[in-house]
N, C-alpha and C positions, 0 to 999 in steps of 0.2 A: 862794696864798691860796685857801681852801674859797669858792665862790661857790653857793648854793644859789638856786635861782629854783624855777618851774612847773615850768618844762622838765626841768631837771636829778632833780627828785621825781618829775613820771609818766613820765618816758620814762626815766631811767637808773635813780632808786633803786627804784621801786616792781617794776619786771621781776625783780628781786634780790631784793627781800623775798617776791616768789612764790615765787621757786625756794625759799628759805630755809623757806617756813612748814610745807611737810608736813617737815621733817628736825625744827622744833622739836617740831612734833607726834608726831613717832616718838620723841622720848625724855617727853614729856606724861605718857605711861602709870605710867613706873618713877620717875617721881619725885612725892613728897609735899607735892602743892600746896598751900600754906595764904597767906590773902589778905594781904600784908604788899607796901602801896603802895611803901616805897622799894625793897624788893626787885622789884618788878613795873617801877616806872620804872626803877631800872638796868638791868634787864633788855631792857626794853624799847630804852632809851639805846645801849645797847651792838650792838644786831640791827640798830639804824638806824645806826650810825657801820661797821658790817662792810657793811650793805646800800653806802652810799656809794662806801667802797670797790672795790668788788666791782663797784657799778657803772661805775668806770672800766674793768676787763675786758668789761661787758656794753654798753659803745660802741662798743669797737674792735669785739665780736663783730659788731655790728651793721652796721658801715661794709664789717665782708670781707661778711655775710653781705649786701647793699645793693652790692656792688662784684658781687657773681657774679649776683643778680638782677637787674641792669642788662644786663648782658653778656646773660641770658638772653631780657630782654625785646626786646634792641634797641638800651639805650639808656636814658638818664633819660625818664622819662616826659614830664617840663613840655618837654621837645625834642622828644620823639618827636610830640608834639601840636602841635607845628609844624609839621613836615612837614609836605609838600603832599600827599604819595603818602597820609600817612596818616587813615583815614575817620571818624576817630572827631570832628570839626569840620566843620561843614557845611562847602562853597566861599566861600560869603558870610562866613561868621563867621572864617573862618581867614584872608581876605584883609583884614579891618576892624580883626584880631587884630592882623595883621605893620602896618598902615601905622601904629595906635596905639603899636605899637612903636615904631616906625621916628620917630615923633615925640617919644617921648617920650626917644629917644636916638638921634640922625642918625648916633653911631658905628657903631651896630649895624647891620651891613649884612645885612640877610635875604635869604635866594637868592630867587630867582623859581622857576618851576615847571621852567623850560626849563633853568637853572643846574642845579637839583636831579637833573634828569633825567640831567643829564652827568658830575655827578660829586657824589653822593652824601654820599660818606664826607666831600669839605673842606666842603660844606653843612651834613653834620651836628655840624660843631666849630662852624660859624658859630652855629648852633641850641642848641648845649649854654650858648657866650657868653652870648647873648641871656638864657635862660632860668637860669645861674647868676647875671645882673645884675639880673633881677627880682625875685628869690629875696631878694637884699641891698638891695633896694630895699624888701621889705615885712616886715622884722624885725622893724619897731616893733610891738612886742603890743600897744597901746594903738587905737594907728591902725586897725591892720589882725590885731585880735581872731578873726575866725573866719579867718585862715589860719594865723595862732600855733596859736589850737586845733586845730584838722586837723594843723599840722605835730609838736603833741603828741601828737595822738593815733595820726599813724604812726610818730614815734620809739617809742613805747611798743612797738606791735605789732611793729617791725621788731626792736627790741633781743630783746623776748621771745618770737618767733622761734628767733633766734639763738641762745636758751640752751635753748630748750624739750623739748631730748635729754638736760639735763642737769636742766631742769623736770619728767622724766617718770621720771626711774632719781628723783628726789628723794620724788615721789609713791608710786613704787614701796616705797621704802624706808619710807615712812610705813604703808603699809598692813599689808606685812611686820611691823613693829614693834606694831601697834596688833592684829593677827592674833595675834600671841604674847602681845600683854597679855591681850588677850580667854580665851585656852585658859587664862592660868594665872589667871582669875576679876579682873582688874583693869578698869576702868570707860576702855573707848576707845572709847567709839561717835563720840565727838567727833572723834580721830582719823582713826577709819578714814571717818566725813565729811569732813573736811575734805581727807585727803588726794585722797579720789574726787571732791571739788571741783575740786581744784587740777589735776586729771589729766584731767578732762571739760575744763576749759575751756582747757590750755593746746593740745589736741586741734582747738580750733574754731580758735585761729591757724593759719592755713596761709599757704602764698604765696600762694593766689588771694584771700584775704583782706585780707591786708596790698596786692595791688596794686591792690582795687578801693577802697582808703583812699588808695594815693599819685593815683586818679585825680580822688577827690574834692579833696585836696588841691592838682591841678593846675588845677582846674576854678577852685577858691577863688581862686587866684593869677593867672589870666588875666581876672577877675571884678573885681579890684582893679586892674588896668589901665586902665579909663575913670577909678576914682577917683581916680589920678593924672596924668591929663591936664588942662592948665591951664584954671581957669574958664572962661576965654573961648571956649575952645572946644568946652568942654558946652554954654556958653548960645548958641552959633553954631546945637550940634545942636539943641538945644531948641525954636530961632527959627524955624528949617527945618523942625523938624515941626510947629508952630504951623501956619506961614506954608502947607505943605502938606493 
């Protein structure tokens, strides 16, 4: 069964109807547009049911192209930010990080500093756990809204990414077409904008882009941590900074 959400529209369909728009644009020129709504909504109808589509290829692209940027960086990011070796967590805040953990699921056993030193790599499965249970801990988009958003907004990036070689020969082909309308006197300025839109911006996704989005993302997700620790003992902390 077709399930559509947020998700499924800015992160899988919308990457596909980019690639898709300078190719409709390249044929704009040679055909005779005149305004006639039902032909404009089937048309329309039909570009989002290929977008859909299509975006089942631009997930998978995403997951290999997310499976080789992990490998590159290290690792998933929401683990690598557990780490102790790693700087990017103060000492204080990455020690208050794991015991919130650590309470809020006693399974999760987190290395120490000394464990991590000794053997790194069964630390870093212990770490990937951790942080793949959190992850299924904060799905509720209702609940926990700004890390749904963040996790929308690097599916998007990371999916179109992964097509944006295929986003750039599409631009390409837009501009070509709209070049040739232009010499034999037909009206593509539209066109040849849009496809220089879609070409400029699929240009600014880069991987350093998309991973300083999976670190806001990580940030978001260790931030909703305190939120789900049990009343009692926020109003514990609260009492104790009172009472200090």
């Amino acid at each position: 069964m077709i399930h559509i959400d947020r998700y499924t529209i800015t992160a899988r369909v919308l990457p596909a109807l980019v690639i898709l728009v300078p190719l409709a644009l390249a044929v704009l020129p040679w055909i005779e547009v005149t305004f006639d709504p039902w032909k404009w909504g089937g048309a329309g109808l039909v570009t989002t049911v290929m977008a859909y589509f299509i975006s089942q290829v631009t997930r998978d692209a995403g997951k290999k192209l997310e499976e080789k940027l992990w490998h590159e960086w290290g690792g998933c990011p929401s683990a690598i930010y557990l780490r102790h070796r790693d700087p990017q967590l103060a000492s204080g805040e990455k020690q208050a990080l794991h015991k919130a953990i650590k309470r809020l699921n006693p399974n999760l056993d987190l290395p120490t500093a000394a464990e991590e030193a000794r053997d790194p790599v069964s630390c870093d499965q212990r770490y990937d756990r951790a942080a793949a249970w959190l992850r299924n801990q904060t799905r509720d988009s209702k609940k926990f809204h700004l890390i749904y958003a963040e996790n929308v907004s690097y599916g998007f990036q990371r999916n179109l990414l992964a097509l944006r070689p295929w986003g750039l020969l599409s631009s390409v082909i837009g501009l070509i077409s709209a070049g040739l309308a232009l010499w034999f006197g037909k009206p593509a300025f539209a066109s040849v904008a849009g496809s220089l839109a879609i070409g400029g911006y699929l240009l600014l996704i880069t991987t350093a882009s998309l991973r300083r989005q999976s670190d806001v993302y990580t940030r978001r997700l260790f931030e909703a941590v305190d939120m789900m620790l049990p009343i009692k003992t926020s109003r514990s902390k609260a009492t104790a900074k009172a009472e200090a």
